[in-house]
C-alpha positions as CSV (number, residue, x, y, z in Angstrom):
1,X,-41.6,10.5,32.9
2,X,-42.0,10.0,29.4
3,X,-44.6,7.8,27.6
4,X,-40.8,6.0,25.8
5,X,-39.6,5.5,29.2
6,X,-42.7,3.9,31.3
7,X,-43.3,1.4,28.0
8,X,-39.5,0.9,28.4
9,X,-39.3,-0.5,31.7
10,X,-42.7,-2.0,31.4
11,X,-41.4,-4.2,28.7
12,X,-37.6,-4.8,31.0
13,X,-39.7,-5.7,34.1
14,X,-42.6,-7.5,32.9
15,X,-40.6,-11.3,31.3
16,X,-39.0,-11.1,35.4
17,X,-42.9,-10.3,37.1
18,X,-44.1,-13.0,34.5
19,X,-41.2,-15.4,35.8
20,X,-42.2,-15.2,39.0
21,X,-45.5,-15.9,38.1
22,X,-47.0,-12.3,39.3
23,X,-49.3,-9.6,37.8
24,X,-47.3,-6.2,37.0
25,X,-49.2,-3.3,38.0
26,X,-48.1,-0.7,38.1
27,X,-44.6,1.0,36.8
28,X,-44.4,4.8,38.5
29,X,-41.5,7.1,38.8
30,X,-41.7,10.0,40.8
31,X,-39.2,13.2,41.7
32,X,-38.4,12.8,45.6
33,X,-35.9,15.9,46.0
34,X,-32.5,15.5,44.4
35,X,-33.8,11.7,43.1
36,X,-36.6,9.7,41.6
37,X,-38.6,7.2,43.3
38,X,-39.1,3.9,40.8
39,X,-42.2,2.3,42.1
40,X,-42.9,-1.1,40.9
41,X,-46.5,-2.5,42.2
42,X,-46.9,-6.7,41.7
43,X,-50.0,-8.8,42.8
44,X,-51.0,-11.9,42.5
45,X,-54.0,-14.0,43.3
46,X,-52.5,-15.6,46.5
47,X,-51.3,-12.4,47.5
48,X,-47.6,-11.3,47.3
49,X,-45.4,-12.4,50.2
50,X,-42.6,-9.8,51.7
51,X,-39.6,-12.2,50.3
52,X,-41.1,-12.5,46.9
53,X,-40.9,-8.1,47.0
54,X,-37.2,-8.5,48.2
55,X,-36.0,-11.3,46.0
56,X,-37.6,-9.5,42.8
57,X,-36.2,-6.1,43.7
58,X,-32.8,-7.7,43.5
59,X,-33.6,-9.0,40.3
60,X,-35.3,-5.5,38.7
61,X,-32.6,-3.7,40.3
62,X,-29.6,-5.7,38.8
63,X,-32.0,-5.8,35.3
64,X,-31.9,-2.0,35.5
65,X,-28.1,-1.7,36.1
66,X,-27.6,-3.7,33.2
67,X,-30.3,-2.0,30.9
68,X,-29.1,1.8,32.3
69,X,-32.5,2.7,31.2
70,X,-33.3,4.8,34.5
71,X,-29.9,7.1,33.3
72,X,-27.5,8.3,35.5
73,X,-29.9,10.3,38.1
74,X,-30.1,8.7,41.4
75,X,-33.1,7.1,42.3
76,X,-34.4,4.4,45.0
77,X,-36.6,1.1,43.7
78,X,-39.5,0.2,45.6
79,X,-41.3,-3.2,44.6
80,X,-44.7,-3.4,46.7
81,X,-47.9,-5.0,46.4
82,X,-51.3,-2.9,46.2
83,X,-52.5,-1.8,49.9
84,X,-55.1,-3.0,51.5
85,X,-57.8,-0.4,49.9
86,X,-56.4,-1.1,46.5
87,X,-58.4,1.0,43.8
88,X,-60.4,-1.0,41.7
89,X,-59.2,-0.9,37.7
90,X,-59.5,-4.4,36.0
91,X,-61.5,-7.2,36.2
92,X,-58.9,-9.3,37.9
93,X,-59.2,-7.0,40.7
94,X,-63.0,-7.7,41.3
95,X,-62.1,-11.4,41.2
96,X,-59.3,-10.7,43.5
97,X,-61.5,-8.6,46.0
98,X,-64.7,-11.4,45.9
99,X,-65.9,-11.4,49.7
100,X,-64.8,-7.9,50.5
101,X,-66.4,-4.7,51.0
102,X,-66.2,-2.2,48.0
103,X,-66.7,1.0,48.1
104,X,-68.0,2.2,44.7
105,X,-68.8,5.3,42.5
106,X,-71.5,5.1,40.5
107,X,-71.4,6.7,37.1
108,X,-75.0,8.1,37.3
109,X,-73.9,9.8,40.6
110,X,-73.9,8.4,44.8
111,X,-71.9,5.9,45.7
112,X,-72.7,2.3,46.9
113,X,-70.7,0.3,49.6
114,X,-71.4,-3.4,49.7
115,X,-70.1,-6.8,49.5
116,X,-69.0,-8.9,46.2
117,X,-70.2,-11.8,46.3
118,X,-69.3,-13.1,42.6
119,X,-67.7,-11.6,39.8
120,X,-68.2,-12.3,36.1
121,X,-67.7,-10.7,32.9
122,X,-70.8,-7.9,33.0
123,X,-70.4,-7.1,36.5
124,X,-71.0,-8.2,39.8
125,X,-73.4,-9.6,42.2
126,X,-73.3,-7.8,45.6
127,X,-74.5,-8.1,49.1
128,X,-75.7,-4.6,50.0
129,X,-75.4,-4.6,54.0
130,X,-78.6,-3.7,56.1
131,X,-79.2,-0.5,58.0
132,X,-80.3,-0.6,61.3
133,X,-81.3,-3.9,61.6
134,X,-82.4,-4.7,58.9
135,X,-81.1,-7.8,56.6
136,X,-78.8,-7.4,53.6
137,X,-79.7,-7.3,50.0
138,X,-78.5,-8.3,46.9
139,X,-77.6,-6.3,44.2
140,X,-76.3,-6.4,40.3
141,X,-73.9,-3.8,39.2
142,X,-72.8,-3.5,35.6
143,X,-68.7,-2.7,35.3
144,X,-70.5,-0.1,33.2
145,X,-71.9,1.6,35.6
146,X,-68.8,1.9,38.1
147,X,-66.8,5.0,37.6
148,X,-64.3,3.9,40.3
149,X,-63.9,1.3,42.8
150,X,-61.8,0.4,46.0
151,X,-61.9,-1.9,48.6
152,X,-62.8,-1.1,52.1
153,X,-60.6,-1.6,54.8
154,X,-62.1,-4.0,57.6
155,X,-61.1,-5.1,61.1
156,X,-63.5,-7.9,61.8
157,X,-64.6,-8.7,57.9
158,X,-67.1,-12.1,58.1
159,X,-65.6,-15.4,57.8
160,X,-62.2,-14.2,57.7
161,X,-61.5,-16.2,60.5
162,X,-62.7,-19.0,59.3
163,X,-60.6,-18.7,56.5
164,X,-57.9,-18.0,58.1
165,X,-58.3,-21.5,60.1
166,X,-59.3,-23.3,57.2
167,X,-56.2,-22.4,55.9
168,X,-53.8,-22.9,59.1
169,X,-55.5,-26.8,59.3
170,X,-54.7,-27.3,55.7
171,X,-51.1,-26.5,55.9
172,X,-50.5,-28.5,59.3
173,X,-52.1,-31.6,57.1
174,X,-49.8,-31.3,54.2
């Protein structure tokens, strides 16, 4: 895909993203046999629910009908939000992924896998898990000093149940 064309359908998708009051991504097209996959990657700081993905991909897909800036190749439109082990690019991200487990590359070398605990505009502040037995640490790490990020997948992350019930009370309330 050319440089003309990603900048083009950045700047047709991005007023309906910004509509809906959602972060655009990412804007990928890929070959997939005889047609291109359009990929179209939203996020948000609530998350991105599964009707907001279907509702939107109507409205990109009837955008691009109108725009014919995909051409006359077949292709299929997929609008997602980032997986769960997301890679890491932009400060948003860090904010997003606060209370998580990162897994990070370090610029000097190694890697580091530990827990943001804040997020500002230098780095983070982290809570470096224990090893056998013993308790975590904290730790600053400059966005400088980060060659890539992602976040880890967990099954039983801390607190995320009680989030997850703080939330549940504060909707039966309402």
């Amino acid at each position: 895909m050319s440089t003309t064309q990603s900048e083009r359908l950045r700047e047709l998708l991005a007023p309906l993203v910004d509509a809906r009051e959602l972060d655009l991504e990412e804007v990928e097209v890929t070959p997939a046999g005889k047609r291109r996959v359009l990929r179209v990657v939203v996020d948000s700081d609530e998350g991105v629910q599964l009707d907001e993905c279907a509702e939107l991909s109507r409205e990109i897909s009837a955008k691009l009908d109108e725009a014919d800036v995909m051409g006359g190749a077949p292709y299929v439109l997929e609008v997602t939000s980032p997986g769960a082990d997301r890679p890491l690019t932009q400060h948003r991200h860090y904010v997003r992924a606060t209370g998580r487990l990162i897994k990070a590359q370090l610029t000097e070398g190694g890697e580091l896998v530990a827990r943001i605990v804040a997020v500002d505009d230098e780095g983070l502040d982290l809570e470096v898990p224990g090893v056998k037995g013993r308790k975590p640490t904290g730790r600053r790490l400059a966005f400088a000093d980060i060659a890539k990020a992602r976040v880890e997948i967990e099954f039983n992350r801390p607190g995320a149940d009680k989030a997850a019930a703080g939330t549940d009370e504060s909707q039966e309330e309402a």
